[in-house]
C-alpha positions in Angstrom: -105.2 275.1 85.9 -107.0 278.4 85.5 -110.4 279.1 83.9 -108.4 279.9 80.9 -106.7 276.7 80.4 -103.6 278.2 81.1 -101.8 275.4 82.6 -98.1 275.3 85.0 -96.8 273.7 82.1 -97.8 275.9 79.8 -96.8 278.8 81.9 -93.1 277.1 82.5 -93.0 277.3 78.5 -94.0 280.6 78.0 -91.3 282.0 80.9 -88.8 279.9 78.7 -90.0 281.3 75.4 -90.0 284.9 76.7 -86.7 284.7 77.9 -85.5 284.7 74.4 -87.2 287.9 73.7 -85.5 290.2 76.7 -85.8 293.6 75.0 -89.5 293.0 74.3 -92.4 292.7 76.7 -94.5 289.6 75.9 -98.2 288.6 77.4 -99.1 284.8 76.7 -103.0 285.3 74.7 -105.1 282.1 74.0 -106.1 282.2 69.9 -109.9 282.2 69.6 -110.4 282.7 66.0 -108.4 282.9 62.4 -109.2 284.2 59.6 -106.9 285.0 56.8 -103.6 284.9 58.9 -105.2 287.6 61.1 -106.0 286.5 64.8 -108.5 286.9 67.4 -106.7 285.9 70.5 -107.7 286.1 74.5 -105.4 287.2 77.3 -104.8 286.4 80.5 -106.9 286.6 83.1 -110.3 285.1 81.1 -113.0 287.6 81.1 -116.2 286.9 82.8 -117.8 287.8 78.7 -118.1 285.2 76.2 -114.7 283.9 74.8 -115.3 285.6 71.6 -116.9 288.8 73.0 -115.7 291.8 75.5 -112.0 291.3 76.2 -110.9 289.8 73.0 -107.6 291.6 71.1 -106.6 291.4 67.5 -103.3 289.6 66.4 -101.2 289.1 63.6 -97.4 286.9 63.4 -94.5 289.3 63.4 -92.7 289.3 59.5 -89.9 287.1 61.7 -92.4 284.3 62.3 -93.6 284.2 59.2 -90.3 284.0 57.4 -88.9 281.5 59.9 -92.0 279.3 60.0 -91.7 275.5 58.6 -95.1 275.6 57.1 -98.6 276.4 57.4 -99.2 274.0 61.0 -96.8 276.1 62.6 -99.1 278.7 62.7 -101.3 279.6 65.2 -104.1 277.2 65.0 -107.7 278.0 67.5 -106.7 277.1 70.8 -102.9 277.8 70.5 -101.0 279.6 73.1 -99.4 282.6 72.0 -96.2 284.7 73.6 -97.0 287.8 72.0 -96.3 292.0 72.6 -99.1 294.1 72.8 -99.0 298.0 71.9 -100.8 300.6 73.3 -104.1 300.4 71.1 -102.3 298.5 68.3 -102.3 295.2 67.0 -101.3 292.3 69.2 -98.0 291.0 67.4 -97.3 287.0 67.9 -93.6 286.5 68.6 -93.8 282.7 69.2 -96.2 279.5 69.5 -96.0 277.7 72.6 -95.5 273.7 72.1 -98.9 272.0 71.8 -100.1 269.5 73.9 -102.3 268.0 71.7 -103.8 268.7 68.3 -106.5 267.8 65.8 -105.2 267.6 62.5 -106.3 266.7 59.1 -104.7 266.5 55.1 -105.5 269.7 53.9 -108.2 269.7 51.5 -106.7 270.1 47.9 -103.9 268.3 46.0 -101.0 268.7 47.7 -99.8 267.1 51.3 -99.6 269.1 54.1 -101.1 269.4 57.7 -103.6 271.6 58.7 -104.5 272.1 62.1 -107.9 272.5 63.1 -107.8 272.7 67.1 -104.5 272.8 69.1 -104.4 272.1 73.0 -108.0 270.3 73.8 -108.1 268.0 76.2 -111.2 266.2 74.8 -112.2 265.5 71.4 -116.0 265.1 71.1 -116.8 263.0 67.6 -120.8 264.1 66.9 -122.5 262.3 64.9 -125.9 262.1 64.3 -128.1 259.2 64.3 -130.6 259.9 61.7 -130.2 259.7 58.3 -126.8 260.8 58.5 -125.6 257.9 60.8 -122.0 256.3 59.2 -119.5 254.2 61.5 -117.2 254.2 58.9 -116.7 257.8 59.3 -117.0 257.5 62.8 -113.6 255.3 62.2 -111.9 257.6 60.3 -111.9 260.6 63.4 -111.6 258.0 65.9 -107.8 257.8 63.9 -107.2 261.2 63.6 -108.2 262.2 66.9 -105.9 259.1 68.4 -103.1 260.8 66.2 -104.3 264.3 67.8 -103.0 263.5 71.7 -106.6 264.7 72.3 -109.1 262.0 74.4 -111.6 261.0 71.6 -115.5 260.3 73.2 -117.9 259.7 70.6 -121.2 261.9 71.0 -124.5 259.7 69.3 -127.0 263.0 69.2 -130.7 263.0 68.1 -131.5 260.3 70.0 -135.1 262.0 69.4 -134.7 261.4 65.7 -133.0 257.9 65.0 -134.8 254.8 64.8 -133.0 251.8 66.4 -131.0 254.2 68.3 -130.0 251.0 71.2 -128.5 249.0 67.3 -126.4 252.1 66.7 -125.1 252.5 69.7 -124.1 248.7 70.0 -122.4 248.9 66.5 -120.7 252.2 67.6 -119.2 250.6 70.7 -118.0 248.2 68.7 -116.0 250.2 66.7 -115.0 252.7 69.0 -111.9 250.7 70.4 -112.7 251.6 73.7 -113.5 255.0 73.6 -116.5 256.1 75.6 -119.9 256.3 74.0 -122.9 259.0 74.8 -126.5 258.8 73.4 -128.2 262.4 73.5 -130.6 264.7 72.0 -129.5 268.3 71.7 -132.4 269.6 70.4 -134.1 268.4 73.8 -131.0 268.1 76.2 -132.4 264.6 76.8 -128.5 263.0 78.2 -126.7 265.9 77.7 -125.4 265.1 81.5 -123.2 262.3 80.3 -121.1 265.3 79.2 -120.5 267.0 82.3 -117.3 264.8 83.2 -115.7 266.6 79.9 -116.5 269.9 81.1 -114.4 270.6 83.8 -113.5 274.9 84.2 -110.3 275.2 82.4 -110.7 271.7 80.2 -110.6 272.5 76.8 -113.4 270.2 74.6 -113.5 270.5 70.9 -116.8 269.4 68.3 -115.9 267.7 65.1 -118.3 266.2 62.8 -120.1 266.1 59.8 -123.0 268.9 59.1 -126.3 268.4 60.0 -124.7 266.3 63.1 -126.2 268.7 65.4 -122.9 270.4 66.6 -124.6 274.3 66.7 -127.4 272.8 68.3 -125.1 271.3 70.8 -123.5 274.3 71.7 -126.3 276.4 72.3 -127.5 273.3 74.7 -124.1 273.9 76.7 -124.5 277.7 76.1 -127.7 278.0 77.5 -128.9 280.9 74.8 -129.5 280.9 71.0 -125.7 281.6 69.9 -124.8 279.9 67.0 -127.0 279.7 63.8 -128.9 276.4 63.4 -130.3 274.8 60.0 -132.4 272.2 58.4 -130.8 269.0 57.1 -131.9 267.4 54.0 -134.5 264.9 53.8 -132.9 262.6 51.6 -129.3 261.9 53.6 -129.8 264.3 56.7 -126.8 266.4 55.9 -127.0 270.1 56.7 -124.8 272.9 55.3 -122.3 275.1 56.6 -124.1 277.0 60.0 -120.7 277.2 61.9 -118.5 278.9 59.2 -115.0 279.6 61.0 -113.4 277.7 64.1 -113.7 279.3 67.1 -113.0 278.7 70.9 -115.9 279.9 73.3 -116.1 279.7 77.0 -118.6 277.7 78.9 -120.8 279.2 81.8 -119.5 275.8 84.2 -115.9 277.1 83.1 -115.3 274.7 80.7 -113.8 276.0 77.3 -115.3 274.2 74.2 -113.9 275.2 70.5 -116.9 274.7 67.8 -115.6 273.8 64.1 -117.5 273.6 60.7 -118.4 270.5 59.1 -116.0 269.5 57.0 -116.5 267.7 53.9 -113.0 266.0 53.3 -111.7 264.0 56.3 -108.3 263.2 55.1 -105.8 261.1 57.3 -102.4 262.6 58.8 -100.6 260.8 60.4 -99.3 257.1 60.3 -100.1 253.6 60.0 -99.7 253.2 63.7 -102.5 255.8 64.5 -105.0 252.9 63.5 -103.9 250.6 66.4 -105.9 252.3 69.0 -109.0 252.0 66.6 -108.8 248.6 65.5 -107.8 247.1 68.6 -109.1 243.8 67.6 -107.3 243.7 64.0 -104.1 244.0 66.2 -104.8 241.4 68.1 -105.5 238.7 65.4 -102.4 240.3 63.2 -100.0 239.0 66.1 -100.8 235.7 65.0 -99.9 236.0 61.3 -97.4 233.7 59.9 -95.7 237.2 58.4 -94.9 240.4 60.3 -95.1 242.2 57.6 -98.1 241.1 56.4 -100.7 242.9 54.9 -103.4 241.3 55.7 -105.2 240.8 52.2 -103.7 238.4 50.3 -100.7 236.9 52.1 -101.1 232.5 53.5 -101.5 232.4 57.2 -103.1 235.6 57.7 -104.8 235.7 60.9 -107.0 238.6 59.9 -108.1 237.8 57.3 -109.2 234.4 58.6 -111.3 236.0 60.9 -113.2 237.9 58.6 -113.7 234.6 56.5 -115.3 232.7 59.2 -117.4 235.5 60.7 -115.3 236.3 63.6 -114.0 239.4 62.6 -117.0 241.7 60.6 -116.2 242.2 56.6 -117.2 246.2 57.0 -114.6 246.9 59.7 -112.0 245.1 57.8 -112.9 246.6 54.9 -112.6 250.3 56.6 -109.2 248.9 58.1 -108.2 247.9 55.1 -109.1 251.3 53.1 -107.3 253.8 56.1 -104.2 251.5 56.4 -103.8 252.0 52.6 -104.4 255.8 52.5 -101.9 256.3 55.1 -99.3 253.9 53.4 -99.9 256.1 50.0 -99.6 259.4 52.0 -95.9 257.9 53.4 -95.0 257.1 49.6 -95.9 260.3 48.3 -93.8 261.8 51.1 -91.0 259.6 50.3 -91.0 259.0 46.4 -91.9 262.4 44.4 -92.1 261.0 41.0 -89.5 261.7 38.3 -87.0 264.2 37.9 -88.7 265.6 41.2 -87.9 263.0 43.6 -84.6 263.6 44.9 -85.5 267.5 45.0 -88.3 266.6 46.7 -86.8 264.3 49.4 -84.0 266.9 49.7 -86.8 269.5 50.8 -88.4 266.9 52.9 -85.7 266.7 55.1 -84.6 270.3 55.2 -88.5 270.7 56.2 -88.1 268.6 58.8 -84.8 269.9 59.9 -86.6 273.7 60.2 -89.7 271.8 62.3 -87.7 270.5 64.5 -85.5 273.6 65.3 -88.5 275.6 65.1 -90.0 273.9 68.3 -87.1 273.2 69.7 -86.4 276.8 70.2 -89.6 277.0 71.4 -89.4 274.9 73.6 -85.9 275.7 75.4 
């Protein structure tokens, strides 16, 4: 793998997906930033500058792509590899998405169900959260499933260590909940254990920051940047939460090599995915539930559940079962609302669905032969 990330196997897809475009010259460029269905994207090979300085090239989708595309998470999401032709001093033009090997996705924020991706292709997810005032392992929970779902390697990042108080409590309670993922302590602000990361920081490893604001992730990356690049604010006195420093996603490369992609706080954490993306997190609740006296129990109100036997007798803690409880059901309403429009919609509405997934699964699979 190069400094760029740019993988054999991502290479043996773009030759495949090229080969369907013989009378047009395509390049494969790395997307670094959106806005607004317009693209900043890298090419090969990685300049020595800042990912999102010198070297960069603006892209748009070609009026093909966009008419043939599924839905919004087919686009190019930060991160993506593109196979795209570049004019002479023109606008790079995207042709095609190369198949993702992992991404971080979310419900999009509103009323309506659909995925929005908000990193594509990291290798490791890094969940920040910070141990002040703003300390929450049920949120911690609720990435832990979503990154799972992502493909991505979630480690759970514990910053202002300079900050908390009972800082060796948190950790313990995070550990507990982490189902096995790793666990760093550290202090951006004073780089105090920010060598625990180095592991994730390979050159040509792609790490991604997610987290509330006022975690500390703009902090963070001007720790691993070694310079003042990202803007950095105060966070409230009353529940340690910051606003919006880090407006846009955006991939930026490490001095060590490494590529890290910085995203903004986000205030609605919406699950996508399903039900079996919380088995990883709850590793303990899957345990017990092989000993129910129903397989398809539910675990709340059913005789001979295991689970909830646990919890009863102190085995199993009330909180975690609580937050099981609370993600397994918002998944289990996102799969009805999939399946059962209401009223005169519904058979319209499954109809679509699986003409939808018909188009999503040609759409990659010409992409990916």
């Amino acid at each position: 793998m190069n400094r760029s990330g740019f993988s054999p196997e991502f290479e043996t897809r773009f030759i495949e997906i090229a080969a369907r475009f013989p009378d047009v010259s395509l390049v494969p460029l790395r997307i670094v930033r959106e806005n607004r269905g317009q693209y900043v994207a890298l090419p090969l090979p990685l300049p020595e500058a800042d990912a999102a300085g010198s070297g960069t090239v603006r892209a748009e989708v070609t009026g093909k792509f966009r008419h043939e595309a599924p839905g919004k998470s087919a686009f190019p999401a930060v991160g993506d590899w593109v196979a795209a032709e570049r004019p002479s001093g023109g606008v790079a033009l995207i042709h095609a998405v190369l198949p993702r090997s992992s991404r971080f996705a979310r419900r999009a924020p509103g009323e309506g169900d659909e995925e929005q991706v908000v990193a594509a292709n990291v290798d490791t997810l890094l969940v920040v959260c910070g141990l002040d005032g703003d300390f929450n392992v049920r949120r911690i929970e609720r990435y832990l499933s979503l990154a799972r779902e992502s493909g991505a390697a979630p480690v759970i990042v514990l910053n202002k260590t300079d900050l908390g108080d009972d800082v060796p409590g948190k950790i313990e309670a995070v550990e507990a909940a982490a189902g096995g993922a790793a666990v760093h302590a550290l202090s951006a602000r004073t780089g105090d254990g920010l060598a625990a990361l180095d592991p994730y920081l390979e050159p040509g490893r792609t790490v991604a920051l997610v987290g509330s604001s006022g975690a500390g992730k703009s902090t963070l990356v001007n720790r691993l940047l070694g310079l003042e690049r990202q803007k950095t604010g105060e966070v409230r006195d009353d529940d340690s939460r910051g606003r919006h420093t880090t407006t846009h996603r955006e991939l930026i490369a490490l001095p060590g090599g490494a590529l890290l992609i910085d995203t903004p706080g986000m205030r609605e954490l919406q699950l996508w995915g399903g039900e079996e993306s919380l088995a990883g997190g709850f590793p303990e609740i899957e345990d017990l539930a092989a000993s129910c006296r129903f397989r398809d129990c539910t675990h709340e109100k059913e005789p001979g559940c295991a689970v909830k036997a646990a919890m009863d007798s102190g085995e199993l803690e009330e909180s975690r079962y609580r937050s099981y409880l609370k993600l397994r059901r918002e998944l289990a309403a996102l799969e009805r609302r999939r399946a059962d429009a209401p009223g005169h919609e519904k058979r319209a509405a499954k109809a679509a669905g699986k003409q939808l997934a018909r188009r999503i699964k040609n759409f990659y699979k010409d992409q990916d032969s």
